[in-house]
C-alpha positions as CSV (number, residue, x, y, z in Angstrom):
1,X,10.7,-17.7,12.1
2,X,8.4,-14.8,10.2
3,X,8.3,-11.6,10.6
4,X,5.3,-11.3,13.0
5,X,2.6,-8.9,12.8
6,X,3.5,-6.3,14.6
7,X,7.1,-5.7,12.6
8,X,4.8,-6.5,9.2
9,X,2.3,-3.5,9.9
10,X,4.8,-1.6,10.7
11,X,7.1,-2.1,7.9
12,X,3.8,-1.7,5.6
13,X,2.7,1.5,7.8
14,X,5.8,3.4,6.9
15,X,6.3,2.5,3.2
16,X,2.4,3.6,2.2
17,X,2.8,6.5,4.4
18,X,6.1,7.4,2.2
19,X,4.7,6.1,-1.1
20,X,1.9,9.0,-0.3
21,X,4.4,11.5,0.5
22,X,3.3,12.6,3.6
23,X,5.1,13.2,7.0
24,X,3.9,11.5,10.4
25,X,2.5,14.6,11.3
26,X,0.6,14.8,8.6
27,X,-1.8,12.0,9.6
28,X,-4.1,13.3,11.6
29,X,-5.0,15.8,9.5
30,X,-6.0,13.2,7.1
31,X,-8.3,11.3,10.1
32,X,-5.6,9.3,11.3
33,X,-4.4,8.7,14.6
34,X,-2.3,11.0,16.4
35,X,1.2,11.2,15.5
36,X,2.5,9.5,18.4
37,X,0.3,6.6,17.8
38,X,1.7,6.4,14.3
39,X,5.2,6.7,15.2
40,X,5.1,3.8,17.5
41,X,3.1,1.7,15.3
42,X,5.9,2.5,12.8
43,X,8.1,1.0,15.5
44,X,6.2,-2.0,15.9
45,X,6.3,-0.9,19.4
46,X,3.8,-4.1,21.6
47,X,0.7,-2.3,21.9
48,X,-2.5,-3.3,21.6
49,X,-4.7,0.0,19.7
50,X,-8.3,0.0,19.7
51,X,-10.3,-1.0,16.7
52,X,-11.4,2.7,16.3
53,X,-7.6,4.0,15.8
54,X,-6.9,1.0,13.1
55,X,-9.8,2.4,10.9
56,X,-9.1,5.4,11.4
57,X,-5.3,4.4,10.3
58,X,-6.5,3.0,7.3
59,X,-8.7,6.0,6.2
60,X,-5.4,8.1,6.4
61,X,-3.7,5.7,4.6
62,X,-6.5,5.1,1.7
63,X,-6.5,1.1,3.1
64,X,-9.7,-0.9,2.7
65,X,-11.5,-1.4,5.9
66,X,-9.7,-4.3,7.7
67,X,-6.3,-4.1,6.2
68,X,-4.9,-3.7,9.5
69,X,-6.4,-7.0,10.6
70,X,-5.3,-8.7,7.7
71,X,-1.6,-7.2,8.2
72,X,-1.2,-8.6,11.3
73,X,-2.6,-11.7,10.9
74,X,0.0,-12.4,7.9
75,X,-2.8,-13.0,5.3
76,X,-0.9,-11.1,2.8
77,X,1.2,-12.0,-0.2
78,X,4.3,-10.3,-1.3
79,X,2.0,-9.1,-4.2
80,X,-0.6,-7.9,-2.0
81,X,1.8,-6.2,0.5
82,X,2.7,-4.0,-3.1
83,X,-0.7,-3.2,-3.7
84,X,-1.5,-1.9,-0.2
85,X,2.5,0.2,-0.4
86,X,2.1,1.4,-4.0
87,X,-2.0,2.0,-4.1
88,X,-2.3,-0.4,-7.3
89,X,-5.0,-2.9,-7.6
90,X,-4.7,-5.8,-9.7
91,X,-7.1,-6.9,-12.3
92,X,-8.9,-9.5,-9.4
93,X,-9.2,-6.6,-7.4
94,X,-10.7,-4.5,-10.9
95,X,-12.7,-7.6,-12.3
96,X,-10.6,-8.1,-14.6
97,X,-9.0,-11.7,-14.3
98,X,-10.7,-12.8,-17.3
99,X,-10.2,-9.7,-20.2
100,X,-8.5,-10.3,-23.0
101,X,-6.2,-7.1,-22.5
102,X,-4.6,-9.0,-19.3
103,X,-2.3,-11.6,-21.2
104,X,-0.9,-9.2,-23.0
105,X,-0.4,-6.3,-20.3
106,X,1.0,-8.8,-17.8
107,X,3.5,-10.4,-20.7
108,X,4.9,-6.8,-21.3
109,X,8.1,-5.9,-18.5
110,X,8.3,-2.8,-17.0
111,X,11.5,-2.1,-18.8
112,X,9.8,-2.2,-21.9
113,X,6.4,-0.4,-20.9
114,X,8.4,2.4,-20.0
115,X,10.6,2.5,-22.8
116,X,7.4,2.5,-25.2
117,X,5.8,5.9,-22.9
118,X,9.0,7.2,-22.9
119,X,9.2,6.9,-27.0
120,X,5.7,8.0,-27.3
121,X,5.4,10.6,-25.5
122,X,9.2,12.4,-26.4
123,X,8.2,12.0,-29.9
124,X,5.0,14.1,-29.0
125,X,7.7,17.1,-27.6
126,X,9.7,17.1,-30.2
């Protein structure tokens, strides 16, 4: 069987949270719920939070309105679960499916895109 919903938003809850460097405690000063909440969301605990506390949530977290919902409901790809951890959009999400750039960008590794910057930009220090 899946991972349900609950284990999904909170596996997805935690690694944003991180990938924005913040503490739990720092989520309420960002509009989020209150720290407990946000622990035990983190532990998947079986509650049922008002709608109010998921948009909230997702205001802290920089999520589109109705990420939460789509979380638990296991719309999500694997490559959509990255986007909502690592704040990335994809060209879809930029209106960019069609540009001619894209074929190109997408063929190119990450290896290799980082290997370029890092040649770049250390022969701009030296």
């Amino acid at each position: 069987m899946g991972e349900s919903g609950r284990r999904r938003l909170a596996r997805l809850v935690r690694a944003r949270r991180e990938s924005l460097g913040l503490y739990r405690e720092q989520i309420p000063a960002r509009g989020g719920p209150t720290t407990s909440i946000v622990t035990k969301i983190e532990r998947g605990d079986a509650h049922e939070y008002t709608l109010r506390t998921y948009e909230r949530l997702e205001a802290a977290l920089e999520w589109p309105p109705g990420t939460i919902t789509q979380i638990r409901r296991g719309g999500l790809t694997s490559i959509d679960e990255h986007h909502l951890v690592t704040g990335l959009v994809s060209a879809e999400d930029m209106g960019l499916e069609d540009h001619p750039a894209r074929e190109v960008l997408t063929s190119i590794s990450d290896g290799a895109l980082l290997a370029e910057l890092e040649r770049r930009l250390g022969s701009r220090r030296a």
